[in-house]
C-alpha positions in Angstrom: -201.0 -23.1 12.8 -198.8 -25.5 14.7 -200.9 -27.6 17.1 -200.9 -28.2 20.8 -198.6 -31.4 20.6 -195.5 -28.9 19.0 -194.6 -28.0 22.6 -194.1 -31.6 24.0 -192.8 -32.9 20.9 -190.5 -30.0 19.6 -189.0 -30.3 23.4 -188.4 -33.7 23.1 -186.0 -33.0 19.6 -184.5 -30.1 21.3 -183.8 -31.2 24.6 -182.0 -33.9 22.6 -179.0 -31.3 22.5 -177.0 -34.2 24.3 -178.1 -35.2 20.9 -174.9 -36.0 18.6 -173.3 -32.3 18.2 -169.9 -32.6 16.9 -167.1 -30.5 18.0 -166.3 -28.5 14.4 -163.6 -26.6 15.9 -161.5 -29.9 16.5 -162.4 -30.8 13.0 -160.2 -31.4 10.6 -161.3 -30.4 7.4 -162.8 -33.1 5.4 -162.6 -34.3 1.8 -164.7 -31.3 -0.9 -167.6 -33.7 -0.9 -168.4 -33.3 2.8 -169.0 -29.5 2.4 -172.3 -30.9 0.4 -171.5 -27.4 -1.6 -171.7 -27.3 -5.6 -171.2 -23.9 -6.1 -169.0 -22.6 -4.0 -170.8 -21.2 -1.6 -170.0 -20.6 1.9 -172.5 -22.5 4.7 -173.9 -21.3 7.8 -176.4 -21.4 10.6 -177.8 -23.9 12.2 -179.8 -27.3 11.3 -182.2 -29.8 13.8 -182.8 -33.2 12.8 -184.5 -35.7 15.1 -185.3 -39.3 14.6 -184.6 -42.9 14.2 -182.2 -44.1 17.3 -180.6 -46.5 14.3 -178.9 -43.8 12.4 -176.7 -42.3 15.3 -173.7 -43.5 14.9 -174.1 -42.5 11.4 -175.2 -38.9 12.4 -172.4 -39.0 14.4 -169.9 -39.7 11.8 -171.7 -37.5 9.3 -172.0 -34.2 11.7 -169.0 -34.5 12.1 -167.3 -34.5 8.7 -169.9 -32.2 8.1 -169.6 -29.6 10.7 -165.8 -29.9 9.5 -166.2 -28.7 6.3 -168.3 -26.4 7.5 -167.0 -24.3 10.6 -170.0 -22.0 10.2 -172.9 -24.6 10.9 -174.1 -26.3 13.7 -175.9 -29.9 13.0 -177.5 -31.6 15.6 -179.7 -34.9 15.9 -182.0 -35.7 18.3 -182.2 -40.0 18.2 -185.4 -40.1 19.5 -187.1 -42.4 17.6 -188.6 -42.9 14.2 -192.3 -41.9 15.8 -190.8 -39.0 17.7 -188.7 -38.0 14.7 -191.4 -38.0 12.1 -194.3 -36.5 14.5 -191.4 -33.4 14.8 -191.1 -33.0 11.3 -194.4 -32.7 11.4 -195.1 -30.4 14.2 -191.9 -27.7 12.5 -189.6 -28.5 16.0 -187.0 -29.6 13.3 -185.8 -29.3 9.7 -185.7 -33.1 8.9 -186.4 -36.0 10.6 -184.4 -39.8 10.7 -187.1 -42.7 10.0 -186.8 -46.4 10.1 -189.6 -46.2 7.9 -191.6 -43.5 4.7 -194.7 -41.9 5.8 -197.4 -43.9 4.7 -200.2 -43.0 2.8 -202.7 -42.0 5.2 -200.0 -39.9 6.8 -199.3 -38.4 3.1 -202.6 -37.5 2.5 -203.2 -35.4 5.6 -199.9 -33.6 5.2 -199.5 -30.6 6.9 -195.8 -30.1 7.5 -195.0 -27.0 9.4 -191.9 -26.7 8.6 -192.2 -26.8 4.8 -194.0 -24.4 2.4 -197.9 -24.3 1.9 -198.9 -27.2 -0.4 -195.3 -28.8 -1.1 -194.4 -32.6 -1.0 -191.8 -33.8 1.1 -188.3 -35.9 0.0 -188.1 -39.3 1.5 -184.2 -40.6 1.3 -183.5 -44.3 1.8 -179.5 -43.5 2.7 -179.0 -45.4 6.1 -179.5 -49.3 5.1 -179.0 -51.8 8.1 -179.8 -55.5 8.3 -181.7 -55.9 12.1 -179.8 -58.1 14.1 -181.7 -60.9 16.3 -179.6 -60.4 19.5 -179.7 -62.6 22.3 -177.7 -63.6 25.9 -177.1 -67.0 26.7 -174.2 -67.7 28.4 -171.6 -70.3 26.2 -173.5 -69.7 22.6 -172.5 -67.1 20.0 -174.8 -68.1 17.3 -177.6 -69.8 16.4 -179.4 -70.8 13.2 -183.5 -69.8 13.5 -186.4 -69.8 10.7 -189.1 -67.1 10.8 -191.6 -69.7 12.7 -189.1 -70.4 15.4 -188.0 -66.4 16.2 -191.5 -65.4 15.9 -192.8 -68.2 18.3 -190.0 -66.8 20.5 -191.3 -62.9 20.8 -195.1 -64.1 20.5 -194.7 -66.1 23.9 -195.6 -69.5 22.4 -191.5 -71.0 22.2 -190.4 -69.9 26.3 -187.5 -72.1 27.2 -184.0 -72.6 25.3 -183.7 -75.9 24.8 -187.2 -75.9 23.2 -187.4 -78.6 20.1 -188.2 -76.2 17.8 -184.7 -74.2 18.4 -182.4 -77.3 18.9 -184.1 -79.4 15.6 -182.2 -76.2 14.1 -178.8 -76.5 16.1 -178.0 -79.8 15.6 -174.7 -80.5 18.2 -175.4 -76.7 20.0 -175.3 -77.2 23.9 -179.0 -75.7 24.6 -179.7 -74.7 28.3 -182.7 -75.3 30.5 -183.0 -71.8 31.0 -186.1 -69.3 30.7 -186.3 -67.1 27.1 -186.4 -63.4 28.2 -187.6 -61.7 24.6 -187.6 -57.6 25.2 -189.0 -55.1 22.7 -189.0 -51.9 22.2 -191.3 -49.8 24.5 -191.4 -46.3 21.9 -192.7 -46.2 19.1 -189.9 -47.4 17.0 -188.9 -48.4 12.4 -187.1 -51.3 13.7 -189.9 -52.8 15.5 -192.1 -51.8 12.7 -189.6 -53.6 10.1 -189.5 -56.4 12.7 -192.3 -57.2 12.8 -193.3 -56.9 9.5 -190.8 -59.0 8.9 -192.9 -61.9 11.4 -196.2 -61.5 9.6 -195.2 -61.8 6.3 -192.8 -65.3 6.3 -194.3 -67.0 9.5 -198.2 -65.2 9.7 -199.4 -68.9 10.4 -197.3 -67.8 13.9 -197.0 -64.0 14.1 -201.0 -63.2 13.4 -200.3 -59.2 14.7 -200.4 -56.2 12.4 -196.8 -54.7 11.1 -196.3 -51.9 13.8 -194.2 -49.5 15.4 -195.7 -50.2 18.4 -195.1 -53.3 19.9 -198.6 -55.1 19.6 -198.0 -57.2 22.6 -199.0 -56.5 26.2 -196.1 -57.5 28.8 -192.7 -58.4 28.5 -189.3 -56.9 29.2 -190.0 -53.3 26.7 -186.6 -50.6 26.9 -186.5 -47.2 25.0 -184.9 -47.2 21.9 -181.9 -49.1 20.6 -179.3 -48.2 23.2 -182.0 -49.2 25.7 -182.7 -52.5 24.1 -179.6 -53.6 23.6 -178.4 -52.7 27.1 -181.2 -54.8 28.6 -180.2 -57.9 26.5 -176.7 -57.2 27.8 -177.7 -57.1 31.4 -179.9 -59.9 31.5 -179.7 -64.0 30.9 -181.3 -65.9 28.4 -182.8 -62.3 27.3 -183.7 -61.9 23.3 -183.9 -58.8 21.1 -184.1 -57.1 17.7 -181.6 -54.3 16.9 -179.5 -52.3 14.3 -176.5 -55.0 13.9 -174.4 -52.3 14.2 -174.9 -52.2 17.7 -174.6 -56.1 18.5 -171.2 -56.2 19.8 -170.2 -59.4 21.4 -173.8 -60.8 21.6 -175.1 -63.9 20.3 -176.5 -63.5 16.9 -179.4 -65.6 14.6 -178.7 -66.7 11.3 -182.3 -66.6 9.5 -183.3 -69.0 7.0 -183.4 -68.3 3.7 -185.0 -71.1 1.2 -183.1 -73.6 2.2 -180.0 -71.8 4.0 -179.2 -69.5 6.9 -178.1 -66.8 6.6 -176.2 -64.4 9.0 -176.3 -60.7 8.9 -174.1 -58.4 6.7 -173.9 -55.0 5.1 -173.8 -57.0 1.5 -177.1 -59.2 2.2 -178.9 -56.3 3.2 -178.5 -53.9 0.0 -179.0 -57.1 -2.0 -182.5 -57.8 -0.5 -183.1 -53.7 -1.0 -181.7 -54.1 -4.7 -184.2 -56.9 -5.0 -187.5 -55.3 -4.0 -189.5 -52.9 -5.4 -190.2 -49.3 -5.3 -193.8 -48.1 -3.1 -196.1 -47.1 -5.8 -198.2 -43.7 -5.7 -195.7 -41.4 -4.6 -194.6 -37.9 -5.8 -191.0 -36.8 -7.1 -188.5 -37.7 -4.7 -190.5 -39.9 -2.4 -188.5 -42.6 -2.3 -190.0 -45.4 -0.7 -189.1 -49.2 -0.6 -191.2 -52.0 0.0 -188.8 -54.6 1.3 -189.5 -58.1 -0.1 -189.4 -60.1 3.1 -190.5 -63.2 1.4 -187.6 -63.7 -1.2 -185.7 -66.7 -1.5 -182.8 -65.7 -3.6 -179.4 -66.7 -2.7 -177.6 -64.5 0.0 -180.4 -61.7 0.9 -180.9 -61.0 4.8 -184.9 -60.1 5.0 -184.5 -58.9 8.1 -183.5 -54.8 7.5 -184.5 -51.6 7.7 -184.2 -48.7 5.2 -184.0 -45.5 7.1 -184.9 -42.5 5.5 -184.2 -38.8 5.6 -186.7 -36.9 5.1 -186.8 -32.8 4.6 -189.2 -30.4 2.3 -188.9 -30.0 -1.2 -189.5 -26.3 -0.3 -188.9 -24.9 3.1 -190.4 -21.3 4.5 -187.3 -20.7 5.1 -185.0 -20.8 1.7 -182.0 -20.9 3.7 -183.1 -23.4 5.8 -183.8 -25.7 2.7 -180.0 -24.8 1.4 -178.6 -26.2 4.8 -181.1 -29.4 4.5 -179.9 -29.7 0.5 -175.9 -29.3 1.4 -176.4 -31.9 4.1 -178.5 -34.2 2.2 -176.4 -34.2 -0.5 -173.3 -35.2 1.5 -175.2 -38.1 3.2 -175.9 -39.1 -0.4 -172.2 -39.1 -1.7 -170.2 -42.1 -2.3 -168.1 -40.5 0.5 -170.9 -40.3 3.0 -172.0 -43.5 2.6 -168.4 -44.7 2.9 -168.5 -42.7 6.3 -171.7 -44.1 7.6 -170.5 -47.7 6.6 -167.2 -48.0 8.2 -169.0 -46.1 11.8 -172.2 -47.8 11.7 -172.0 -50.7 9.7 -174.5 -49.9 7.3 -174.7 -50.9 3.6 -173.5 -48.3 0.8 -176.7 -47.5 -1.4 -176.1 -48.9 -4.8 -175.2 -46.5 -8.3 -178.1 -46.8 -9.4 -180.3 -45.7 -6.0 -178.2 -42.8 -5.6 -178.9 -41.6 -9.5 -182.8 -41.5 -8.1 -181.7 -39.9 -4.5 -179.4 -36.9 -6.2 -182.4 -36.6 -8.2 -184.8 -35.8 -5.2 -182.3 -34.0 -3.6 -182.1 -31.9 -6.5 -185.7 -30.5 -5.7 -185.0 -28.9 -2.3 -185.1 -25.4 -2.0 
């Protein structure tokens, strides 16, 4: 039996209806891998994601091309949040849910996902990669090179001014100004804050002594819901600092992290390089795929500082037809075509050959 929070939480993925729907009668139709189809077989009805704020101009992208291919379904996605996406999924008020990070393994063992069959795992898809973007607003800088002590002395309140010695030792010949440091998190629970901050504990912990979270473990501060929010009040303000998707910097100032003994700035190749370098989470069933980011590496060109959003769905749904929709859709997202899409929208970084091998395999177990 669906509990008491489905009714406030299934409203907040529906209501998202402003959510991303593309217009499939405009559509022209897209290349045969955007049907998501292997047999043939004609698609239709209607499909509710919800999730992770990160992924929507990819969702964008991929609805459409979808929805293109196929007249005769409806997509749409709800960018909610990772929180609000996965506690849907949960609660059945949509088929799959966008997550800036897996389910971890207490939330594994409790289970219970409304939507899917009695007793059946779930699929967890790492096909939205993103390096997180250190975004700031200082009027007459465009970039600025930080190690992990100096950002996360910056967001834990200890580093307040701009020309502090900590960031200008790093900027030798920068113009700094006398001017206050504004940092602004994310006030929902939120994957990028949660890779953000994981990020802070595990390369500066002597400085960032808080618990990886989704929710921002500070009290105070400038907080804004999700990334449109976030990167709107860094926009608006002066001397403000944030933490976003890159693909939504723009023309703000950026951070180039240190790296062993570079810096180095933010791009779709550094980020699938530091995923291609960690490992796989261990303990998980067939088509979980989860990936524990090695935030600590110092090999040459990796940015630390991403997120690997997932999709997640049922390997078996209540409803088979349902779980055909989820499959065709999934499987797009998955192709060398979809990730194309979601790379030259978005910004994100293709998954490798050898990832999508293990991600066609787990789609393969939908039904």
């Amino acid at each position: 039996m669906i509990s008491k929070r489905y009714a406030g939480v299934a409203g907040l993925a529906l209501v998202g209806a402003l959510a991303l729907t593309s217009c499939a009668a405009n559509e022209t139709a897209a290349e045969p891998a955007a049907s998501g189809r292997t047999g043939g077989e004609s698609l239709s009805g209607d499909l509710v994601g919800a999730g992770a704020s990160s992924q929507g101009s990819a969702q964008e992208a991929w609805i459409a091309a979808f929805q293109g291919a196929n007249p005769d379904v409806t997509v749409t996605y709800d960018p909610s949040g990772s929180g609000a996406g996965r506690e849907a999924f949960l609660e059945g008020g949509v088929n799959f849910a966008g997550s800036d990070r897996a389910f971890n393994d207490e939330e594994l063992a409790e289970g219970g996902w409304a939507s899917c069959a009695p007793d059946t795992d779930i699929v967890e898809l790492p096909l939205y990669i993103s390096p997180i973007a250190v975004i700031f607003n200082v009027e007459g800088v465009d970039s600025l090179n930080m190690d992990a002590a100096t950002i996360a002395g910056i967001f834990a309140g200890t580093i307040t001014n701009w020309n502090d010695p900590a960031i200008a030792a790093l900027n030798e010949g920068t113009t700094l100004p006398d001017l206050a440091i504004t940092p602004v998190h994310r006030s929902d629970d939120s994957g990028t804050t949660e890779n953000f901050t994981e990020y802070l504990g595990a390369v500066a912990p002597d400085v960032w002594t808080y618990e990886a979270d989704g929710v921002w473990p500070i009290e105070g501060g400038e907080a804004a819901q999700g990334t449109t929010g976030l990167v709107d009040a860094v926009s608006g303000g002066n001397g403000t600092i944030g933490y976003a998707d890159a693909s939504r910097a723009g023309d703000l100032g950026t951070v180039a992290v240190k790296v062993g003994e570079e810096f180095v700035s933010y791009s779709p190749e550094a980020a699938s390089a530091i995923v291609d370098a960690s490992p796989r989470a261990e303990g998980r069933a067939e088509g979980d795929i989860a990936i524990e980011i090695d935030r600590t590496s110092e090999e040459a060109g990796v940015y630390p500082i991403v997120l690997v959003s997932y999709l997640i769905g049922c390997q078996e749904y209540q409803d088979a037809e349902v779980g055909s929709l989820v499959k065709a859709y999934f499987s797009y997202l998955a192709s060398e075509e979809g990730q194309d899409e979601s790379a030259s929208s978005a910004g994100s970084a293709p998954i490798s050959s050898d990832l999508r091998t293990d991600v066609e395999a787990a789609i393969e177990l939908i039904k």
